[in-house]
C-alpha positions in Angstrom: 0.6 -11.9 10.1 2.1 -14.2 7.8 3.7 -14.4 4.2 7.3 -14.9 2.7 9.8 -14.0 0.8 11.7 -16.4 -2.3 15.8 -17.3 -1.4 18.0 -16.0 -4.0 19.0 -18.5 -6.9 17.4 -21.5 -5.6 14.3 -20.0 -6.4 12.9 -22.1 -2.5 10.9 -20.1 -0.6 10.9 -19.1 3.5 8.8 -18.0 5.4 8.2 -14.4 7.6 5.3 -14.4 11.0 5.1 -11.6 13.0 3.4 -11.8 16.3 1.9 -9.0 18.2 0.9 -8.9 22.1 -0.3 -5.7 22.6 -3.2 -5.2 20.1 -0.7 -4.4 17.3 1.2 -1.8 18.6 4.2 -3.6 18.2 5.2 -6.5 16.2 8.5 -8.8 16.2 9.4 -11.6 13.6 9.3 -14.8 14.7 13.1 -16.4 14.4 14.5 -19.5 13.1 12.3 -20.6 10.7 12.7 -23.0 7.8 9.0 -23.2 7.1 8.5 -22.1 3.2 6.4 -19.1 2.3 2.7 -18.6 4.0 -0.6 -17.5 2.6 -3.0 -18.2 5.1 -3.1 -18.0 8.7 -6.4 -18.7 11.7 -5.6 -18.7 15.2 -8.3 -20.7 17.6 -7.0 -19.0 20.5 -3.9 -17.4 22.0 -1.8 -20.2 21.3 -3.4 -22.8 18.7 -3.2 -21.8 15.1 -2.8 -23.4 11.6 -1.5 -22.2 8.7 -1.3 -22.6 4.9 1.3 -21.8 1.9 3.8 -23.6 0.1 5.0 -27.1 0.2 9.0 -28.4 0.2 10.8 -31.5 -0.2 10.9 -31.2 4.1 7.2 -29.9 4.1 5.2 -31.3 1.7 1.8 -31.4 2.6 2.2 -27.1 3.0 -0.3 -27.1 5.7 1.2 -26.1 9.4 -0.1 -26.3 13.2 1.2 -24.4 15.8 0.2 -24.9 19.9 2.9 -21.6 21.1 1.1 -18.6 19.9 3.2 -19.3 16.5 7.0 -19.3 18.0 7.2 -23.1 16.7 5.2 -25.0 13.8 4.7 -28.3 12.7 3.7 -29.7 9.4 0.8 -32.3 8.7 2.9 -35.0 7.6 0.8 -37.6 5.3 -1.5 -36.7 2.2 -2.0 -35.1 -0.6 1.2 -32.4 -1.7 0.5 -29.4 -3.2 1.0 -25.2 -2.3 -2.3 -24.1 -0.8 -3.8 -20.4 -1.2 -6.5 -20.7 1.7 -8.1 -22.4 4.5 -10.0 -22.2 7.5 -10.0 -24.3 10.8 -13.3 -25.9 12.4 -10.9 -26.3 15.8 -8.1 -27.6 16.7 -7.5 -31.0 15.2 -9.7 -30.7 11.6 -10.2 -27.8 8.8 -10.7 -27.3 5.3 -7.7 -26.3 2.8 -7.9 -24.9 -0.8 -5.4 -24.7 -3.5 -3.5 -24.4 -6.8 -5.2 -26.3 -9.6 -8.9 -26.3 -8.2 -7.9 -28.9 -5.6 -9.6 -28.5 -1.9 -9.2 -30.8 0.6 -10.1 -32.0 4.2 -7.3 -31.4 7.1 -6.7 -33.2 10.3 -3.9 -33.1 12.5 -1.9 -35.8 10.8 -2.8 -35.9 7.0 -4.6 -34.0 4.0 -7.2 -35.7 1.9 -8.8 -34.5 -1.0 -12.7 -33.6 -1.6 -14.4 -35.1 -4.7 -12.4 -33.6 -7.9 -13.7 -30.5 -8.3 -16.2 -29.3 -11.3 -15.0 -26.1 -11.4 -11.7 -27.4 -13.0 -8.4 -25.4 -12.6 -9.8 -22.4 -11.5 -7.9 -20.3 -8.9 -9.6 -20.1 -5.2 -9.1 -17.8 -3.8 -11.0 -18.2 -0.3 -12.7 -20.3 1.9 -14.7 -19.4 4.8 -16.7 -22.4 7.4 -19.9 -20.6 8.4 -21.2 -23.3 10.5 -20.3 -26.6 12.0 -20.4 -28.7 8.8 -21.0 -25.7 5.6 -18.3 -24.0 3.9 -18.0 -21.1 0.9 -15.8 -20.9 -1.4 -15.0 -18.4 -4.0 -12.4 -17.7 -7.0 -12.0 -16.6 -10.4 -14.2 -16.9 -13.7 -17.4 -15.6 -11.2 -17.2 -19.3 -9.1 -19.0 -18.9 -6.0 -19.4 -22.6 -4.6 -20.9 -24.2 -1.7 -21.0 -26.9 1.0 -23.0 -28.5 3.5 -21.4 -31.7 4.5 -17.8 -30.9 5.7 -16.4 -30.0 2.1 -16.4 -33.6 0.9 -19.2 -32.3 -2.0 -19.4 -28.7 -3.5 -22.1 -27.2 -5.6 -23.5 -23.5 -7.0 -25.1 -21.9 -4.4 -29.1 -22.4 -4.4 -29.8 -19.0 -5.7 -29.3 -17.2 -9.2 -26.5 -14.8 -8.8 -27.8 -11.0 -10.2 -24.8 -10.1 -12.4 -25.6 -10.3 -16.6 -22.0 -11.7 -16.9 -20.7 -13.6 -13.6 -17.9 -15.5 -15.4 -16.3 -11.8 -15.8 -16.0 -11.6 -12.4 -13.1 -12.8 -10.4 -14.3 -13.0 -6.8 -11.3 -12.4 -4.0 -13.4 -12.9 -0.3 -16.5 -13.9 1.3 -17.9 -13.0 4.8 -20.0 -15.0 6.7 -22.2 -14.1 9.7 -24.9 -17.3 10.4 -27.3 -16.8 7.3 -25.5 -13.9 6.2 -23.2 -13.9 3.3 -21.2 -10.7 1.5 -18.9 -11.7 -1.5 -16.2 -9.3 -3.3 -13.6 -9.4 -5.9 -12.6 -7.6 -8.8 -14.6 -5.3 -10.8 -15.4 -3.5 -7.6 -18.6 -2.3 -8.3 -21.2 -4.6 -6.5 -21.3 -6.4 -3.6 -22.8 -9.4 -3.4 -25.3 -10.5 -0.1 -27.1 -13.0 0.8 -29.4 -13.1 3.5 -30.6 -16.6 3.4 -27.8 -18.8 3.1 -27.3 -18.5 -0.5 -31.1 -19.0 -1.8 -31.7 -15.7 -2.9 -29.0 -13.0 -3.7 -29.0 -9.2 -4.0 -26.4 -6.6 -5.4 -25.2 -3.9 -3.5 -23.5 -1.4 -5.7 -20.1 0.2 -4.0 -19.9 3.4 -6.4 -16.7 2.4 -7.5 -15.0 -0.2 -9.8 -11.7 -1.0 -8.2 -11.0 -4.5 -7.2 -11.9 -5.1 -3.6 -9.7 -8.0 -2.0 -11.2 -8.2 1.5 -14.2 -8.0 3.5 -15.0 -8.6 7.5 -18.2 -7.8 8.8 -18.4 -7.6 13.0 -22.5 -7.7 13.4 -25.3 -8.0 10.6 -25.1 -3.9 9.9 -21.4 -3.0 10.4 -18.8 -4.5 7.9 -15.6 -3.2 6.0 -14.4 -3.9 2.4 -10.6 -2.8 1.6 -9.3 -3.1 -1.9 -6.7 -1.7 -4.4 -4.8 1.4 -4.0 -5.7 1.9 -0.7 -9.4 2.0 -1.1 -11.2 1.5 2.3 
């Protein structure tokens, strides 16, 4: 688990990851770190993980790698500077990052380079999920739901029409992914949005409620779980 907390007067951030070994029945802080605040975190196995948040005059590119099972991190040093909200890892040495001001980029062990500029302008993203070896989703607010299929160097709508009278009121939070299979939530509440095909044809699923939902995780093509404001499960 990781996210931060903001150092009094100077207004720098730092950084809080708790670590659990027994399935969550316990959890300890890490110690020691100078690592500024997190927002993102995917673990590859028991010990190799990256992770994404702020950047710092000592951290700048804001994207971290650790090979301990999180005790120690270390920062990609060259490439593009910038906080980053999201991410998620193709294995152990490459990965795709999004962040403030539309920006998503390509990761690799030693630097960050940016994708094409975005034409979603300065939208905020809000996640991105790999659901193969080479395609990517991405999602954020003003209804933009954006795909692609070569690695995240080019992004584009997804091929079908998305069955909402109003998507730009929409501000989506999360998408799942499960090989052709695609759920997307965010905030009204009220629909869920699937996919069966990989994004060529799309189909509400009404929730009976209008709170924002911020998360989703399906385990198998029936069984999934959305969890959302004020507790809503």
């Amino acid at each position: 688990i990781v996210g931060g907390w903001t150092l009094p007067y100077s207004q720098r951030s730092r950084a809080v990851v708790l670590r659990t070994t027994d399935g969550g029945a316990s959890w300890n802080a890490v110690p020691h770190l100078r690592i500024p605040r997190l927002n993102a975190i995917r673990f590859l196995n028991a010990q190799t993980g990256w992770a994404v948040g702020e950047n710092s005059t000592l951290y700048p590119s804001g994207v971290f790698r650790t090979e301990d099972g999180g005790r120690n991190w270390t920062t990609v040093v060259q490439g593009h500077s910038q906080p980053w909200l999201a991410g998620d890892f193709f294995g152990p040495d490459s990965g795709l990052v999004a962040g403030a001001g539309g920006m998503v980029a390509r990761v690799s062990r030693t630097q960050v380079v940016p994708s094409e500029r975005p034409r979603w302008g300065a939208r905020r993203l809000n996640c991105l999920k790999l659901s193969g070896p080479t395609t990517a989703w991405l999602v954020g607010a003003g209804g933009l739901i954006a795909t692609s299929h070569d690695g995240g160097r080019q992004w584009q709508p997804p091929a079908g029409t998305i069955p909402l009278q109003l998507p730009g009121q929409f501000d989506f939070h999360d998408v799942a992914t499960l090989g052709d299979q695609c759920w997307i939530v965010g905030n009204p509440g009220t629909v869920v949005l699937y996919s069966a095909d990989a994004g060529k044809s799309w189909q509400r699923q009404n929730t009976g409620q209008s709170l924002p939902l911020h998360r989703i995780h399906f385990i198998d093509p029936q069984r999934g779980w959305a969890v959302g404001a004020l507790g809503t499960i």
